[in-house]
mmCIF entry with sequence, helices, sheets and N, C-alpha, C, O atoms, coordinates in Angstrom:
data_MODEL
# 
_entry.id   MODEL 
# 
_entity.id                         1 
_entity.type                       polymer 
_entity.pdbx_number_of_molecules   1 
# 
_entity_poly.entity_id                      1 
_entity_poly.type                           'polypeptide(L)' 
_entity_poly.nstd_linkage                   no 
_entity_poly.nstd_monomer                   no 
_entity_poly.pdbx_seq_one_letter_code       
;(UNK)(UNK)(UNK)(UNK)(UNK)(UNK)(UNK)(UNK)(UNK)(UNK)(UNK)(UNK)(UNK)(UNK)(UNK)(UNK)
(UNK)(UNK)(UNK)(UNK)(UNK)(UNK)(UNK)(UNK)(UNK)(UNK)(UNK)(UNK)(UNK)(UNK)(UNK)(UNK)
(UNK)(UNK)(UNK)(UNK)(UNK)(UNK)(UNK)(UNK)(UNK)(UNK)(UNK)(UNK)(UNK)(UNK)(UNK)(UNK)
(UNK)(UNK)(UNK)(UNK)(UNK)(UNK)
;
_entity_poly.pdbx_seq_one_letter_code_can   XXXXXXXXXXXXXXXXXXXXXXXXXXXXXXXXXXXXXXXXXXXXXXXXXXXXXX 
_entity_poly.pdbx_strand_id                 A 
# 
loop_
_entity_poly_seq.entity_id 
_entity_poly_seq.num 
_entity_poly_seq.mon_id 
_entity_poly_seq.hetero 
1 1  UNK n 
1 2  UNK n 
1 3  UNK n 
1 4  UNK n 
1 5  UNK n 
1 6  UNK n 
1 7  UNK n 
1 8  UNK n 
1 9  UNK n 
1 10 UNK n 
1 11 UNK n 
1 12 UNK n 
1 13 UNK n 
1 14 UNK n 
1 15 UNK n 
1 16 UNK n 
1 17 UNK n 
1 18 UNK n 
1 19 UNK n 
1 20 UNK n 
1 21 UNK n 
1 22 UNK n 
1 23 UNK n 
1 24 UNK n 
1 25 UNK n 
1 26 UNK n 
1 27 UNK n 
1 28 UNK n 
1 29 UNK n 
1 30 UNK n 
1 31 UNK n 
1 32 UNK n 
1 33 UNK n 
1 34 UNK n 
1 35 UNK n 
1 36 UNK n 
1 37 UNK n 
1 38 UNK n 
1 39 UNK n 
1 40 UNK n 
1 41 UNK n 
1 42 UNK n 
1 43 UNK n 
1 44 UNK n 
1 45 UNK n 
1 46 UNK n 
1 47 UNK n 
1 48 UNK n 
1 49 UNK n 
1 50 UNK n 
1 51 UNK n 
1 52 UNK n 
1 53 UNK n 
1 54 UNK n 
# 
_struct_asym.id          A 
_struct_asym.entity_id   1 
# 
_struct_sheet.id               AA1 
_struct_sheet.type             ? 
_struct_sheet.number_strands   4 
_struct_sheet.details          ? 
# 
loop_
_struct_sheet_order.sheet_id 
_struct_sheet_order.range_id_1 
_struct_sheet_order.range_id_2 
_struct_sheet_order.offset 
_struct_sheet_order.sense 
AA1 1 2 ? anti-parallel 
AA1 2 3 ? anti-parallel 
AA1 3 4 ? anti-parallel 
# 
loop_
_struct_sheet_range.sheet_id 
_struct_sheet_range.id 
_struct_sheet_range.beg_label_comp_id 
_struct_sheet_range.beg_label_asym_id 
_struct_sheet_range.beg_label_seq_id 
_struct_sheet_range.pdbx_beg_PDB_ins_code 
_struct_sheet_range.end_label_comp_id 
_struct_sheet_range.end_label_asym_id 
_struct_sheet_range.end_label_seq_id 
_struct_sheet_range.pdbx_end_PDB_ins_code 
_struct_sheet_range.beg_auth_comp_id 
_struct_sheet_range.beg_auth_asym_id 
_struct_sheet_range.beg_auth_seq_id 
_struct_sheet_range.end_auth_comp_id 
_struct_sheet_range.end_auth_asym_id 
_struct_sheet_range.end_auth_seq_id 
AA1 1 UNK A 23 ? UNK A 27 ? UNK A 23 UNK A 27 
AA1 2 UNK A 9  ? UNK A 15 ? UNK A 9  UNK A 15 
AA1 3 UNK A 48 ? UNK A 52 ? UNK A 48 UNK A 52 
AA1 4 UNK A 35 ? UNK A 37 ? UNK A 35 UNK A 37 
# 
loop_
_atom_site.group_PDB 
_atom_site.id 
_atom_site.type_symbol 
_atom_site.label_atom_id 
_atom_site.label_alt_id 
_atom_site.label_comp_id 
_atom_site.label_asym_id 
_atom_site.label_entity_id 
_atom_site.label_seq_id 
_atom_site.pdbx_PDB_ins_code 
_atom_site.Cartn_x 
_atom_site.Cartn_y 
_atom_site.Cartn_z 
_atom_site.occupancy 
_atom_site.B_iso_or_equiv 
_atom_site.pdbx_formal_charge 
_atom_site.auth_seq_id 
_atom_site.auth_comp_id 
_atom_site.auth_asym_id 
_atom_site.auth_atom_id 
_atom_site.pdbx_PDB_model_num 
ATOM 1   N N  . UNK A 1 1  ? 75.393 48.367 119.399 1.00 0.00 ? 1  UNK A N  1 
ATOM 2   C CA . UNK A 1 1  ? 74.774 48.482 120.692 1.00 0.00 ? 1  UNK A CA 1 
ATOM 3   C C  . UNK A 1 1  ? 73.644 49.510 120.639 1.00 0.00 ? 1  UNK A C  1 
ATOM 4   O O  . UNK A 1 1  ? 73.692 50.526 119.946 1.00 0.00 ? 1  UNK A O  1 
ATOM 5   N N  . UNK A 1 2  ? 72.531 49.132 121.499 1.00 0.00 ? 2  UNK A N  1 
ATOM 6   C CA . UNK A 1 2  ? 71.192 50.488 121.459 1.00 0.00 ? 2  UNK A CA 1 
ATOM 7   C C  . UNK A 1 2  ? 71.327 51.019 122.287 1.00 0.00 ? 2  UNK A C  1 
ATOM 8   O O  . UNK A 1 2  ? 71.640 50.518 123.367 1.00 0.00 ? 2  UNK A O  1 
ATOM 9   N N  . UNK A 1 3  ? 71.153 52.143 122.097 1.00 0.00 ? 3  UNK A N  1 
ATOM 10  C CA . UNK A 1 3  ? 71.636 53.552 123.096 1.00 0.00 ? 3  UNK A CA 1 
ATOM 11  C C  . UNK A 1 3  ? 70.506 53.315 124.132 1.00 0.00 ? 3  UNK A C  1 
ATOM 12  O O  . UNK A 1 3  ? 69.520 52.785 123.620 1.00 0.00 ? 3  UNK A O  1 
ATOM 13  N N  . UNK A 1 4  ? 70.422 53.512 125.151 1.00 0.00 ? 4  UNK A N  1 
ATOM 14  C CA . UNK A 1 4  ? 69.184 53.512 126.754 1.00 0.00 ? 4  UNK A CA 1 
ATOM 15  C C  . UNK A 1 4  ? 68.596 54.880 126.459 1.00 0.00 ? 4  UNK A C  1 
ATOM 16  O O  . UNK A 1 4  ? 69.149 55.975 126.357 1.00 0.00 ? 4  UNK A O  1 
ATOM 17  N N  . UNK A 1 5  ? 67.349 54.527 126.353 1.00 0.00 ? 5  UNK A N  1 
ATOM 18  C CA . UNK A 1 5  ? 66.029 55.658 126.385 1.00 0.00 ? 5  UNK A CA 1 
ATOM 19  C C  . UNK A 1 5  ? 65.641 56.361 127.596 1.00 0.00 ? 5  UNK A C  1 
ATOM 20  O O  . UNK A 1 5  ? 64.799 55.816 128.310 1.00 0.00 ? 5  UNK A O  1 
ATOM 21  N N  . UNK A 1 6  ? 66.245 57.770 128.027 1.00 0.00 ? 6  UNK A N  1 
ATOM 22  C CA . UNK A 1 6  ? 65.733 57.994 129.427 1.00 0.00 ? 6  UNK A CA 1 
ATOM 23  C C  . UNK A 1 6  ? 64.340 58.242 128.974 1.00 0.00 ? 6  UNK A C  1 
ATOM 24  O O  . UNK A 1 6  ? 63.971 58.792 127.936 1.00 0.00 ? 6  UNK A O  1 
ATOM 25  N N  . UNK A 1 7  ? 63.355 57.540 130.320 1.00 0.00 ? 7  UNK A N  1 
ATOM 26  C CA . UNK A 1 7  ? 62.044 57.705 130.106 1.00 0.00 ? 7  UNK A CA 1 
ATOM 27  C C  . UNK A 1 7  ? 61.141 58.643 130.089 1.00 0.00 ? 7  UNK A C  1 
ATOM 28  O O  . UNK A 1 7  ? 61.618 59.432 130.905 1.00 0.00 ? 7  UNK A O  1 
ATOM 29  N N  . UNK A 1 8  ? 59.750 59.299 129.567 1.00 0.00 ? 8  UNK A N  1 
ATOM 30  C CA . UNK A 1 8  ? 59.516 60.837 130.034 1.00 0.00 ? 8  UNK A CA 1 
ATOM 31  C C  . UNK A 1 8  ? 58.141 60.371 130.661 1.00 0.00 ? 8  UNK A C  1 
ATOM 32  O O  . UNK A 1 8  ? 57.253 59.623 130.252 1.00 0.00 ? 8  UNK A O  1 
ATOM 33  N N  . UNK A 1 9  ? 58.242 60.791 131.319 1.00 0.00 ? 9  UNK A N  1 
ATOM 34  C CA . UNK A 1 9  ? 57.072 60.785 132.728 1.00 0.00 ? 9  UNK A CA 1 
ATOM 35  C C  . UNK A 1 9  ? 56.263 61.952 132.494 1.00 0.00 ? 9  UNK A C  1 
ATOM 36  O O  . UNK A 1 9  ? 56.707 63.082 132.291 1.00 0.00 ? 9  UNK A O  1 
ATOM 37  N N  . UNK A 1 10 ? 55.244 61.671 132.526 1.00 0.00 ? 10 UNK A N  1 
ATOM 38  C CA . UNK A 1 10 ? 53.777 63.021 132.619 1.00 0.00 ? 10 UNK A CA 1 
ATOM 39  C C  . UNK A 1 10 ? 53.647 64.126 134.313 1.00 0.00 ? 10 UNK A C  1 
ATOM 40  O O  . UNK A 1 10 ? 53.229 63.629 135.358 1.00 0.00 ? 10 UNK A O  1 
ATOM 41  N N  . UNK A 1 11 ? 54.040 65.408 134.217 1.00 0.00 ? 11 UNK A N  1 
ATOM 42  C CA . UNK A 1 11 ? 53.687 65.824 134.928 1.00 0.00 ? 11 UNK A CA 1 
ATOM 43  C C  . UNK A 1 11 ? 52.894 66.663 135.008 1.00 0.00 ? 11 UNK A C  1 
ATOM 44  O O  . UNK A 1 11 ? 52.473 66.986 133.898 1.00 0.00 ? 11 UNK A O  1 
ATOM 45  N N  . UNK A 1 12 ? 52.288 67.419 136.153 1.00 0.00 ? 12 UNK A N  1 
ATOM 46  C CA . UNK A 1 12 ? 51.165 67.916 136.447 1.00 0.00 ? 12 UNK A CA 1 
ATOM 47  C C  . UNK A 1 12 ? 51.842 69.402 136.522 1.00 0.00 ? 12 UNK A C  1 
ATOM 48  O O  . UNK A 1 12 ? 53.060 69.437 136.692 1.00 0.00 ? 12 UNK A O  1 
ATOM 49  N N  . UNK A 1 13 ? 51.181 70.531 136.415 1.00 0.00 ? 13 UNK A N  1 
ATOM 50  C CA . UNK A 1 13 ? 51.211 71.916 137.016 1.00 0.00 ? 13 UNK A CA 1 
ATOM 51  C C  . UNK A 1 13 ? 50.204 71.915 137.667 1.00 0.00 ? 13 UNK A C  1 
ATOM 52  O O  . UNK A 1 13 ? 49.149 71.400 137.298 1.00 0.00 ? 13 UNK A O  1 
ATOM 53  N N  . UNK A 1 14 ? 50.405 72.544 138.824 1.00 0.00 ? 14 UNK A N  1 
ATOM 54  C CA . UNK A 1 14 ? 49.306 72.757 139.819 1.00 0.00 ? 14 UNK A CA 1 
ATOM 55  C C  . UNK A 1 14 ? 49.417 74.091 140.546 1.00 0.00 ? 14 UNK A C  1 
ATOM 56  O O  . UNK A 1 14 ? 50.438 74.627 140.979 1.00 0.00 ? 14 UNK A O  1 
ATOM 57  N N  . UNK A 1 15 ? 47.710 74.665 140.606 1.00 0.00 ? 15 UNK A N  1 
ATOM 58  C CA . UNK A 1 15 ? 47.835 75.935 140.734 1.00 0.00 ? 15 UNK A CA 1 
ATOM 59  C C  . UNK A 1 15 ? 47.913 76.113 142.442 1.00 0.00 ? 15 UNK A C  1 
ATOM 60  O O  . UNK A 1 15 ? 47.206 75.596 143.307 1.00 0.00 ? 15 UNK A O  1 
ATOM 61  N N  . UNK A 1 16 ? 49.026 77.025 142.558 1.00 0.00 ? 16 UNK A N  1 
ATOM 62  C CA . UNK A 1 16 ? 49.639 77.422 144.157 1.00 0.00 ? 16 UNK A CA 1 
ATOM 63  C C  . UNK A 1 16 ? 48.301 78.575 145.012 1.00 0.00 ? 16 UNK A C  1 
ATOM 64  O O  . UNK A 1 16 ? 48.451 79.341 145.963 1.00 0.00 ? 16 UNK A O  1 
ATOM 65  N N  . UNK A 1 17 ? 47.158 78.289 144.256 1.00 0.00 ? 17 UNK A N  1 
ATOM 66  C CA . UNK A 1 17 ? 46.378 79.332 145.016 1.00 0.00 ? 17 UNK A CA 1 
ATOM 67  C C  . UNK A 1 17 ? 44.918 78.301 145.415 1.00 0.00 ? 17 UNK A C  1 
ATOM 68  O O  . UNK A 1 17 ? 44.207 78.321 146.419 1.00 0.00 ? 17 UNK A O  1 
ATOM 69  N N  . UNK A 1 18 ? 44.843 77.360 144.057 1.00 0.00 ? 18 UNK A N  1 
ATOM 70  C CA . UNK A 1 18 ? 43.336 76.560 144.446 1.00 0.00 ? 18 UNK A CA 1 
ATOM 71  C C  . UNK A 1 18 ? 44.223 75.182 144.844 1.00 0.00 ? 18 UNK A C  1 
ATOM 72  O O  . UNK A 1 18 ? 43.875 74.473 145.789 1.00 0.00 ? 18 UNK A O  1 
ATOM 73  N N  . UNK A 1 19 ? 44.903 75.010 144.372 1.00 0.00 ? 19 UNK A N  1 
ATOM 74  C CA . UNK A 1 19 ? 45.836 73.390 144.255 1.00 0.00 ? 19 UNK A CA 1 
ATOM 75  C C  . UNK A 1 19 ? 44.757 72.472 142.811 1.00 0.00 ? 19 UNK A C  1 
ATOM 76  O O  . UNK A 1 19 ? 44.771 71.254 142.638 1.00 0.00 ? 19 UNK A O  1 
ATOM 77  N N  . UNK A 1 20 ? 44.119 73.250 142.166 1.00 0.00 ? 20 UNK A N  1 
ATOM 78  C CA . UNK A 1 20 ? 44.151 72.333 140.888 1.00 0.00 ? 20 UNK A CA 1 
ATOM 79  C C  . UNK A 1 20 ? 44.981 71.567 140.067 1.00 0.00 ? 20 UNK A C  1 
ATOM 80  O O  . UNK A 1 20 ? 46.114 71.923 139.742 1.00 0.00 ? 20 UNK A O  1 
ATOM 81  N N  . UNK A 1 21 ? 44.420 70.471 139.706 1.00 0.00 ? 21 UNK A N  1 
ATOM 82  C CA . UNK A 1 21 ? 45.659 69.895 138.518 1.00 0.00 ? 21 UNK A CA 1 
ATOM 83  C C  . UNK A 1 21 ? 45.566 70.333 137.393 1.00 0.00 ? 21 UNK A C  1 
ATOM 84  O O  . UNK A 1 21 ? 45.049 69.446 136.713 1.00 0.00 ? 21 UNK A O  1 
ATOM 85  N N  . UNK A 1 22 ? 45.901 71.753 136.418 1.00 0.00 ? 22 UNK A N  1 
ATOM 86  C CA . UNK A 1 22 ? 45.139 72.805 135.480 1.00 0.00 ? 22 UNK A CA 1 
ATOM 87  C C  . UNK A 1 22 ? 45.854 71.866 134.064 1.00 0.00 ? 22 UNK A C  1 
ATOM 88  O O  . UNK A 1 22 ? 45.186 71.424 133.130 1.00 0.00 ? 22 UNK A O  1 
ATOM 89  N N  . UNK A 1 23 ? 47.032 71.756 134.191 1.00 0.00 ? 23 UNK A N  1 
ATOM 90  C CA . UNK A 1 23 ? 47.821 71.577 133.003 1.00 0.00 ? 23 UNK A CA 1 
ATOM 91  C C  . UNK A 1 23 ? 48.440 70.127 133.382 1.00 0.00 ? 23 UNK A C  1 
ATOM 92  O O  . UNK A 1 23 ? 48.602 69.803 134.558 1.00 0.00 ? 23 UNK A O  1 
ATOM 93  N N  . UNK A 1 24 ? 48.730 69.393 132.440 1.00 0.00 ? 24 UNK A N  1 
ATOM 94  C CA . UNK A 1 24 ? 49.837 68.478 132.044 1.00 0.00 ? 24 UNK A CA 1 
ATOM 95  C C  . UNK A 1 24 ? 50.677 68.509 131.325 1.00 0.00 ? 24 UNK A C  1 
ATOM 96  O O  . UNK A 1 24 ? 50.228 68.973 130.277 1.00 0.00 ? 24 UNK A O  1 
ATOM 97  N N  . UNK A 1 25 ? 52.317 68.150 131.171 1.00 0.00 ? 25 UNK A N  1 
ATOM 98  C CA . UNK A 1 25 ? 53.265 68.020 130.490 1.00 0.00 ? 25 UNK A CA 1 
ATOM 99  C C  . UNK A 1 25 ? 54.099 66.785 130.707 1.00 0.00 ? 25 UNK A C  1 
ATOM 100 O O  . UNK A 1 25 ? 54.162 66.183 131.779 1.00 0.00 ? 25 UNK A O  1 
ATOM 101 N N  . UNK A 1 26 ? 54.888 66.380 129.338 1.00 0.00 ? 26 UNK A N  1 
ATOM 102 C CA . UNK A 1 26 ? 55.523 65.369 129.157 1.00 0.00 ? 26 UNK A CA 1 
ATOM 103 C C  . UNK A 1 26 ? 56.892 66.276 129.200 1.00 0.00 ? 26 UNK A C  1 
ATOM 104 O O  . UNK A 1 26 ? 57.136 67.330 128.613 1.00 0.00 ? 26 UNK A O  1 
ATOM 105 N N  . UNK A 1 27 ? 58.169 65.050 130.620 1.00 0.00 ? 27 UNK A N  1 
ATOM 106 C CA . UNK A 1 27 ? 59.162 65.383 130.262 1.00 0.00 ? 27 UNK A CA 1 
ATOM 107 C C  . UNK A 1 27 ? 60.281 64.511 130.912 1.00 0.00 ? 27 UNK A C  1 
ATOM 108 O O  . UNK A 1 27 ? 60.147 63.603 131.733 1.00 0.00 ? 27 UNK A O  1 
ATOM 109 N N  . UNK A 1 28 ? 61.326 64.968 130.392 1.00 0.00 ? 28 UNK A N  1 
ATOM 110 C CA . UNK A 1 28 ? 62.536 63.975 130.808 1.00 0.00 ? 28 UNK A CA 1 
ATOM 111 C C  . UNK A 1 28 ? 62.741 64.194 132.431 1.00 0.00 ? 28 UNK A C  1 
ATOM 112 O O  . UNK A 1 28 ? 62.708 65.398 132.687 1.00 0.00 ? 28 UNK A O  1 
ATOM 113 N N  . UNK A 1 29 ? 62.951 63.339 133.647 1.00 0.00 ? 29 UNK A N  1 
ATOM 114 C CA . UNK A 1 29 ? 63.081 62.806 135.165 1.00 0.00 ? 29 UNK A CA 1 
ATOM 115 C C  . UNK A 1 29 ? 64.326 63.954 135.454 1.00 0.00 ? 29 UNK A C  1 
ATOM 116 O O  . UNK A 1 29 ? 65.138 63.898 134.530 1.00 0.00 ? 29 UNK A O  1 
ATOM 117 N N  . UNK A 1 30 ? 64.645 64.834 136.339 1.00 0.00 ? 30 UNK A N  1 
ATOM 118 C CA . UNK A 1 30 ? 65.613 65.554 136.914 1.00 0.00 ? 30 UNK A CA 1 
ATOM 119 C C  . UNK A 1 30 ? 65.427 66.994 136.432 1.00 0.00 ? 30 UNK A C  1 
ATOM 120 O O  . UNK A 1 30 ? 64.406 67.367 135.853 1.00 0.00 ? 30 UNK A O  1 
ATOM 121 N N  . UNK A 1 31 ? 66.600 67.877 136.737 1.00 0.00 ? 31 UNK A N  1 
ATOM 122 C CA . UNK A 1 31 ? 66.564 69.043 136.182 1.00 0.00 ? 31 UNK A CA 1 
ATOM 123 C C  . UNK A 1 31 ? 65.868 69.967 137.668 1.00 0.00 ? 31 UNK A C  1 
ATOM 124 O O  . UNK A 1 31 ? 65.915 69.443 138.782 1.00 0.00 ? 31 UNK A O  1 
ATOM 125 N N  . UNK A 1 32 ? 65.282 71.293 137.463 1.00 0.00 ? 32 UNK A N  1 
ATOM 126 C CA . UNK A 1 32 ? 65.328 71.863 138.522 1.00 0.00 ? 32 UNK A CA 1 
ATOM 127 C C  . UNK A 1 32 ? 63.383 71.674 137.945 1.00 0.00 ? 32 UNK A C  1 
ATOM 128 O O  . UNK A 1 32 ? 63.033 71.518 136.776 1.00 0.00 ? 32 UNK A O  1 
ATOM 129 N N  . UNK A 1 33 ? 62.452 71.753 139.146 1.00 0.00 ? 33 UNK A N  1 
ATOM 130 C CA . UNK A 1 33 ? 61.078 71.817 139.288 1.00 0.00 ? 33 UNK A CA 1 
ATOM 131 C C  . UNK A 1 33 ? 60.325 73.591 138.320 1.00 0.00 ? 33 UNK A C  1 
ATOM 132 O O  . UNK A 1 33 ? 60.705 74.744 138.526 1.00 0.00 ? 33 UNK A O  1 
ATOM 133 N N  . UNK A 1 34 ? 59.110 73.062 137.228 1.00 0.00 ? 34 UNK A N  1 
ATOM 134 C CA . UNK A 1 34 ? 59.050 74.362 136.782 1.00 0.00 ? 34 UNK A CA 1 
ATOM 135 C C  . UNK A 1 34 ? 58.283 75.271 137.703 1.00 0.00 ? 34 UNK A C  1 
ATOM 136 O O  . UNK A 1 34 ? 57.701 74.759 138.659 1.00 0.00 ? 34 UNK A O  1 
ATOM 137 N N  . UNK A 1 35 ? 58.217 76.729 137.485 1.00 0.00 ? 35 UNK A N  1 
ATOM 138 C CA . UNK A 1 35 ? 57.055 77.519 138.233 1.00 0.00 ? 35 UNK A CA 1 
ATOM 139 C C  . UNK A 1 35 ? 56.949 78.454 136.586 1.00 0.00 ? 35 UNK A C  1 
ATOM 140 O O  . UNK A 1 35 ? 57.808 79.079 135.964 1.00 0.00 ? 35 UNK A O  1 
ATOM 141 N N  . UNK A 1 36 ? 55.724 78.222 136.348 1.00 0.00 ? 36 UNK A N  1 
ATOM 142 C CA . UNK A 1 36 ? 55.313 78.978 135.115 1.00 0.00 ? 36 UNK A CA 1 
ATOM 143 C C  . UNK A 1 36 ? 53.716 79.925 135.931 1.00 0.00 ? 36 UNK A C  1 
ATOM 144 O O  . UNK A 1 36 ? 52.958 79.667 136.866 1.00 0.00 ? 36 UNK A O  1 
ATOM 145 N N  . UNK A 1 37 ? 53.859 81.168 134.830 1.00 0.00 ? 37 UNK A N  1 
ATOM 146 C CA . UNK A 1 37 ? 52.370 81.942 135.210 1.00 0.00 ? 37 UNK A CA 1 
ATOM 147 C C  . UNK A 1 37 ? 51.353 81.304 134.389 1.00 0.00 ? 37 UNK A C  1 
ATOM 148 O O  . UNK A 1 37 ? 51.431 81.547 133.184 1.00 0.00 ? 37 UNK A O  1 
ATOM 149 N N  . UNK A 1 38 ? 50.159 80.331 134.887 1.00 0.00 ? 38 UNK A N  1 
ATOM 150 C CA . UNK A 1 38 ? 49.269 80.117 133.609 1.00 0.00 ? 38 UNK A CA 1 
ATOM 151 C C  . UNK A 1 38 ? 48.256 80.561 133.734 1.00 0.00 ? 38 UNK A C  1 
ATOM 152 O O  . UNK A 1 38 ? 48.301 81.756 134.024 1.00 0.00 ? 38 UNK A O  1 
ATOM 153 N N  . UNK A 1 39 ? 47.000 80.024 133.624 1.00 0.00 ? 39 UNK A N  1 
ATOM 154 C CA . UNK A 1 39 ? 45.734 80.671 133.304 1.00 0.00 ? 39 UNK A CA 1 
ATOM 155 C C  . UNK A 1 39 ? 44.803 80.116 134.392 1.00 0.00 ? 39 UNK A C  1 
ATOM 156 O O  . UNK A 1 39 ? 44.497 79.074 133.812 1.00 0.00 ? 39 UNK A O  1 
ATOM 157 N N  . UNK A 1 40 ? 44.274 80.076 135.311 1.00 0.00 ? 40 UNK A N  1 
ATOM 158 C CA . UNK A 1 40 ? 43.551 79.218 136.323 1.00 0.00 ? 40 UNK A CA 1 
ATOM 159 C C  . UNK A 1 40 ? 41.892 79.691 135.752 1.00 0.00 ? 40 UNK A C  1 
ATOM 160 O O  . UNK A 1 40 ? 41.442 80.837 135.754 1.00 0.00 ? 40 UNK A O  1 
ATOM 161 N N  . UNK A 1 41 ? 41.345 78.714 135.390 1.00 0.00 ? 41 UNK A N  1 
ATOM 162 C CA . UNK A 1 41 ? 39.881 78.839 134.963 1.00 0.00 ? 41 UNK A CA 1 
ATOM 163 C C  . UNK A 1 41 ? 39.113 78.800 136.075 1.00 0.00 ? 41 UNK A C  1 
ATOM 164 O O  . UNK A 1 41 ? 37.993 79.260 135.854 1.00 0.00 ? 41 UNK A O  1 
ATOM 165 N N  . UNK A 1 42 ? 39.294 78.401 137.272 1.00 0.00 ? 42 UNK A N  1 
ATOM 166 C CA . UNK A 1 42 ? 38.472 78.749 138.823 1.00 0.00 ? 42 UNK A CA 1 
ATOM 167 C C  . UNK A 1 42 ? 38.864 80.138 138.672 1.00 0.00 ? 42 UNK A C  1 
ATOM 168 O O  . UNK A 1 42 ? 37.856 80.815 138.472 1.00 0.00 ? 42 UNK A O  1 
ATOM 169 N N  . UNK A 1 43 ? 39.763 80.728 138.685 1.00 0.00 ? 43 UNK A N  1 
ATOM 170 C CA . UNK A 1 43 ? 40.165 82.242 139.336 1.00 0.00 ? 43 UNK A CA 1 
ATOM 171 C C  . UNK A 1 43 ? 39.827 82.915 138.172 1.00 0.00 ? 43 UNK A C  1 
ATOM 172 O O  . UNK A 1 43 ? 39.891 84.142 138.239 1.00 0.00 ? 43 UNK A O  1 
ATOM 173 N N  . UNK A 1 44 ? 39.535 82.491 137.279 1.00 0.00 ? 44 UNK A N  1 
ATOM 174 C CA . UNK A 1 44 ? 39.481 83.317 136.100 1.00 0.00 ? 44 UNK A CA 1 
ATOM 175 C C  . UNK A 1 44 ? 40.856 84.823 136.105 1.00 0.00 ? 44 UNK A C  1 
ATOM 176 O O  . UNK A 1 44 ? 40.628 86.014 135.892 1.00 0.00 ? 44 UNK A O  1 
ATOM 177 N N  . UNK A 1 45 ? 42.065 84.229 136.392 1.00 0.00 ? 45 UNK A N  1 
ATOM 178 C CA . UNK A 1 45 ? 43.249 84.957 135.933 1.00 0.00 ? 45 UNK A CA 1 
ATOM 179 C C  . UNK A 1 45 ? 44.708 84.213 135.583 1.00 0.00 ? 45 UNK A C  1 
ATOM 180 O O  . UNK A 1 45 ? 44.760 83.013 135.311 1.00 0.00 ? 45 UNK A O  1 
ATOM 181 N N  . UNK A 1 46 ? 45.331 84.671 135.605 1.00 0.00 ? 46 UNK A N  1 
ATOM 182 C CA . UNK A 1 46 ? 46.615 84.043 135.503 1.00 0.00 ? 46 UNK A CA 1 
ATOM 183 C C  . UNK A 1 46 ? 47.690 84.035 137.234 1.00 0.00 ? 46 UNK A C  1 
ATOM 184 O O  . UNK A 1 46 ? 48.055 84.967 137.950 1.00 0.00 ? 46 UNK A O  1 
ATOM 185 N N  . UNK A 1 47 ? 47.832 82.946 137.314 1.00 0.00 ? 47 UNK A N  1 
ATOM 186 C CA . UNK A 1 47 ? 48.594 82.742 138.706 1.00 0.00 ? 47 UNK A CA 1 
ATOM 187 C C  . UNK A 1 47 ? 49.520 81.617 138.737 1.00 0.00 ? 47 UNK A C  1 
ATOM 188 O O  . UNK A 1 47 ? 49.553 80.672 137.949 1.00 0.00 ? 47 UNK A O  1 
ATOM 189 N N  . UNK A 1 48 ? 50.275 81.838 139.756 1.00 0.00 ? 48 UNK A N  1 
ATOM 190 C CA . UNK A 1 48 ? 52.029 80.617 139.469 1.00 0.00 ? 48 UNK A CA 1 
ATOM 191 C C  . UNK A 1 48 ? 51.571 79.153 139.673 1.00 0.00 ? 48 UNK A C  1 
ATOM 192 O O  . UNK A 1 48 ? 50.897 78.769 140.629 1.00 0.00 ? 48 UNK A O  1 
ATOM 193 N N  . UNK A 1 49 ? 52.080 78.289 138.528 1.00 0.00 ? 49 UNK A N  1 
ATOM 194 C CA . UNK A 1 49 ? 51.524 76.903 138.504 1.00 0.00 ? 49 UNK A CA 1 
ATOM 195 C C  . UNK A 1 49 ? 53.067 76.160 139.169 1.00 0.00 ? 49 UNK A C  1 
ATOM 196 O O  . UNK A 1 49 ? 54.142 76.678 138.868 1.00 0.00 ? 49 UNK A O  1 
ATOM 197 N N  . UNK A 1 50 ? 53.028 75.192 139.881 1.00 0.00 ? 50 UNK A N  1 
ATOM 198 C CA . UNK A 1 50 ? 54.217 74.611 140.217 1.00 0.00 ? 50 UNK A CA 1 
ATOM 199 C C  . UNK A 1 50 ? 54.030 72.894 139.435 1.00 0.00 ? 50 UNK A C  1 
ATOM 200 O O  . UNK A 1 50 ? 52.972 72.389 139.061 1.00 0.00 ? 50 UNK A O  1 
ATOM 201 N N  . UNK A 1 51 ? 55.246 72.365 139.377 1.00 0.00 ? 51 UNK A N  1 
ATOM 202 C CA . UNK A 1 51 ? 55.046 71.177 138.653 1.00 0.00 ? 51 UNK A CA 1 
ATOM 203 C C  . UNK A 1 51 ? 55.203 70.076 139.740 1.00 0.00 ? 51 UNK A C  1 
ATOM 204 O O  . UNK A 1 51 ? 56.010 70.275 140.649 1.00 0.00 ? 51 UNK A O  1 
ATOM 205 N N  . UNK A 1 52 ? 54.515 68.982 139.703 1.00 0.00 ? 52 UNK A N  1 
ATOM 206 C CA . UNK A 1 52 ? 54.189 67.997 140.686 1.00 0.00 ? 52 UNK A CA 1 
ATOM 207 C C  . UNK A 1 52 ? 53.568 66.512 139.943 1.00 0.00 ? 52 UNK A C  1 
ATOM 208 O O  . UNK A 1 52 ? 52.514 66.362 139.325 1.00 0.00 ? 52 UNK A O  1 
ATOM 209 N N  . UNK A 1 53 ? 54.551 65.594 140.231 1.00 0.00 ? 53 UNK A N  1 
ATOM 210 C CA . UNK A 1 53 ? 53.635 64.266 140.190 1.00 0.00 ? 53 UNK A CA 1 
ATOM 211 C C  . UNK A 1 53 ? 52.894 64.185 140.478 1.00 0.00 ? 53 UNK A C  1 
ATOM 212 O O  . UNK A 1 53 ? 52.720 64.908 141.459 1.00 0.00 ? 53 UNK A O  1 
ATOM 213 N N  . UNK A 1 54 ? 51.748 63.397 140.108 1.00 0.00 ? 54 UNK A N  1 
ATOM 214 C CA . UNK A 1 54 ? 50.594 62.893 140.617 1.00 0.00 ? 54 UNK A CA 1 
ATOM 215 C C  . UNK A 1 54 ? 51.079 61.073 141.894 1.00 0.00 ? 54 UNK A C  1 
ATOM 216 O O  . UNK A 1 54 ? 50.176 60.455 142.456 1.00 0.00 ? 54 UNK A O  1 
# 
């Protein structure tokens, strides 16, 4: 029997200060939503990116 492939869906980080779409990542559907500090090239600093479908 073949084991079922959960699928990985592309998501977005988006910055909580301009609402850019700065970053993309590939990942597996569930789990808790990320908040990472990244780099915002409008703001020229680092500020909290939240993760969001497009």
């Amino acid at each position: 029997m073949a084991k079922s492939k959960k699928k990985v869906e592309t998501m977005f980080l988006v910055c909580e200060e301009t609402g850019d779409y700065n970053y993309t990542i590939r990942r597996k559907p569930g789990g808790e939503k990320l908040k990472l500090s990244k780099y915002s090239p409008r703001l020229r600093k680092h500020t909290s990116h939240v993760e969001k479908k497009k």
